[in-house]
C-alpha angles and dihedrals in degrees: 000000000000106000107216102250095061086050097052081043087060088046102056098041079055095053093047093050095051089053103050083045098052084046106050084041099056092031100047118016105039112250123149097018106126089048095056091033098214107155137054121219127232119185116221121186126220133186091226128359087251092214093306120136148192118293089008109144133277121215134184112202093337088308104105110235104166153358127249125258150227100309107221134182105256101180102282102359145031129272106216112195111224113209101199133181118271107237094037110125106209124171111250087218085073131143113222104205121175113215143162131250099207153010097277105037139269094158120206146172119248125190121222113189115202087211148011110239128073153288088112137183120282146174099311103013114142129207113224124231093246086068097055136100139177128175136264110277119241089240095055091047098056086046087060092041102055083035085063102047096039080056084061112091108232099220091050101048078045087061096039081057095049090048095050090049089049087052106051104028122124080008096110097103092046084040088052080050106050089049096038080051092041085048092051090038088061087046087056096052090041087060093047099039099114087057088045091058094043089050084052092056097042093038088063085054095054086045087048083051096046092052084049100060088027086120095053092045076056103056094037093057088042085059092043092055090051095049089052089048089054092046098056088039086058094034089130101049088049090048095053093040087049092055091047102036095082083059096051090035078063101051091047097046084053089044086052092055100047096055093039100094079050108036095073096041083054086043087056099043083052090054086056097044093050095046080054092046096048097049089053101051096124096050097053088046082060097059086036081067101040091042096078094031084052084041092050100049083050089073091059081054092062104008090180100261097110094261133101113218116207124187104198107184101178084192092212110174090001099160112024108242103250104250094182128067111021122102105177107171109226099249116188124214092250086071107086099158117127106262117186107238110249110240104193104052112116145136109286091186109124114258115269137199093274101032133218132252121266147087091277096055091035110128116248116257102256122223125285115247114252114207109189128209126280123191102226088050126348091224101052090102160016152188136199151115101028091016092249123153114257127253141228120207078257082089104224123142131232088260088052098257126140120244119240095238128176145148089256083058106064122148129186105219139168116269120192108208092196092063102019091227119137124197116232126223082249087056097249123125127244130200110220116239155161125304129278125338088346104104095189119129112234094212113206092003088063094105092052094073097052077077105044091039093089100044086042091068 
């Protein structure tokens, strides 16, 4: 008789049995599943199976989703049913490839989706032809592959066999070598291999910095390439200065030497006469102004006609001394008590033609000239006083005529270096200016070429 505890062992190795039966037979034959209804069914055409059959395996991406079909005849090609997963999302725009997944065999269907959004396959999708694969048969690739070494001559792959024998033979200890120094060669890398990465990444800044200046390594190598043209054009010249510049190197060495003790004493005396010379800028660019109006009197003195013409004004009496109005009281230095000036006493004669010194007889502060703007330059013109045009030492005149200048017609006349306008013998003002039919004005450098005016014509 049967004891209870092996009987409710049988039953539940029974029960266990039923269960892992029910359930590889559901998951993975097959069976039950058109009464659970648990996959959906796409068609794909092929022009041969390929080697696929039924129930052969359906992957998406590696990951299985689904079994193969019923295979039917569909004109020229095969129609494979595809039994896929419910709830599998898989592009429509898919390549069904077979393949196999291994040497020997064990075809099946992968699916390669061209993007990842919808639409996707669904109950009744079908796969064109146009997005099916299936792989080289055997029988094709041992075609292709006779086909390539009866396309080998015989007596040249017979040659190519006696030269590589030639070549390596008696090379097997520097052969051990090369591969015992590649492999520590690839220890060695390993160990730096966290230098070797950082190299990597600065190494794409240096290359970011390089495009970027590619346009200066351009033109300096552009340069380059004329200056090397130069050289070899004065090869000679360089040759011979080459050969006797260790001789002038020498005597300039020994000139260096001799002026030493003094250079720096001169270079002092330069630094001297340069602080001077700074400090008084405004008073050279005085005499910068009065040299070529002093040059140019000098030309009435002796005018070229073999004479020398002299004006002497003695100036006697010139003016007349002032007999009325001042009464000065006679104080003598022993008096040293404090006296208020007194602030009314002048002279009361009437004015004459050449008048007397003094507040009363002291000439009124003209205007100052007012040059107004001009778009092309600010300082291209001016008006004031008279209201004239100003000039340029051009010499053209506000109505476009040309002044009759010469050197028998020299004038001395006041210049005003703040605002670079000069007062003609006729009263009107002139800017200063550049030279000749440019009528630019030269700014801050206007005063220079009243001195270089002269020595210009």
């Amino acid at each position: 008789m049967i004891r209870t505890g092996v009987k409710l062992q049988l039953i539940a190795f029974l029960i266990i049995t039923v269960v892992g039966v029910a359930y590889t037979a559901v998951r993975y034959v097959g069976v039950g599943d058109a009464i659970v209804n648990n996959t959906y069914h796409v068609a794909a055409d092929f022009p041969d199976s390929g080697g696929i059959f039924e129930d052969a395996e359906v992957t998406y991406r590696g990951v299985p989703v689904g079994r193969v079909g019923p295979l039917s005849l569909k004109g020229d090609g095969i129609q494979v049913r595809l039994d896929l997963e419910r709830g599998t999302l898989i592009p429509a725009d898919t390549v069904a490839v077979v393949a196999n997944r291994s040497a020997v065999g064990e075809q099946y269907v992968d699916l390669q989706p061209r993007r990842a959004t919808g639409p996707y396959l669904e109950e009744g999708s079908s796969i064109p032809r146009q997005n099916t694969r299936i792989p080289v048969s055997t029988a094709e690739l041992l075609r292709n592959t006779n086909a390539l070494l009866a396309s080998v001559p015989t007596e040249d792959l017979a040659t190519v066999i006696t030269e590589l024998n030639a070549a390596f033979s008696d090379m097997g200890p520097d052969l051990q070598r090369l591969i015992d120094n590649g492999n520590s060669l690839v220890e060695s890398a390993d160990e730096v291999y966290p230098e070797t990465v950082r190299l990597i990444y600065n190494g794409r800044d240096v290359l970011d910095t390089a495009r970027a200046t590619s346009g200066e390594f351009r033109s300096f190598a552009r340069d380059l390439a004329d200056l090397t043209d130069q050289v070899r054009e004065d090869d000679k010249a360089l040759r011979s200065l080459i050969t006797r510049g260790g001789t002038a190197a020498d005597e300039g060495a020994d000139f260096i030497n001799d002026v030493s003790p003094a250079l720096s004493q001169l270079l002092g005396n330069f630094v001297t006469v340069g602080q001077v010379l700074s400090a008084r800028v405004p008073n050279l660019r005085q005499t910068f102004v009065i040299y070529p109006m002093s040059v140019a009197a000098a030309y009435t003195v002796a005018p070229g006609d073999g004479t020398v013409h002299f004006g002497v004004e003695l100036n006697e009496n010139e003016p007349p001394p002032c007999k009325e109005g001042y009464d000065t009281k006679q104080r003598y230095p022993q008096d040293t008590s404090k006296k208020r000036a007194d602030m009314f006493n002048r002279c009361e004669d009437p004015r004459q033609d050449v008048v007397p010194r003094g507040a009363r007889n002291a000439p009124q502060p003209g205007p100052t000239p007012y040059v107004p703007p001009d778009p092309g330059d600010p300082r291209a013109s001016s008006s004031g006083g008279n209201g004239s045009q100003a000039q340029g030492p051009s010499g053209s005149s506000e109505d476009g005529k040309s002044l009759d200048r010469s050197w028998k017609d020299v004038y001395a006349g006041l210049y005003d270096p703040t605002t670079n306008v000069a007062y003609g013998p006729d009263g009107r003002q002139y800017l200063i200016g550049s030279l000749g039919q440019n009528p630019n004005i030269m700014g801050d450098t206007s005063w220079q070429w009243l001195l270089l005016d002269p020595l210009a014509r």
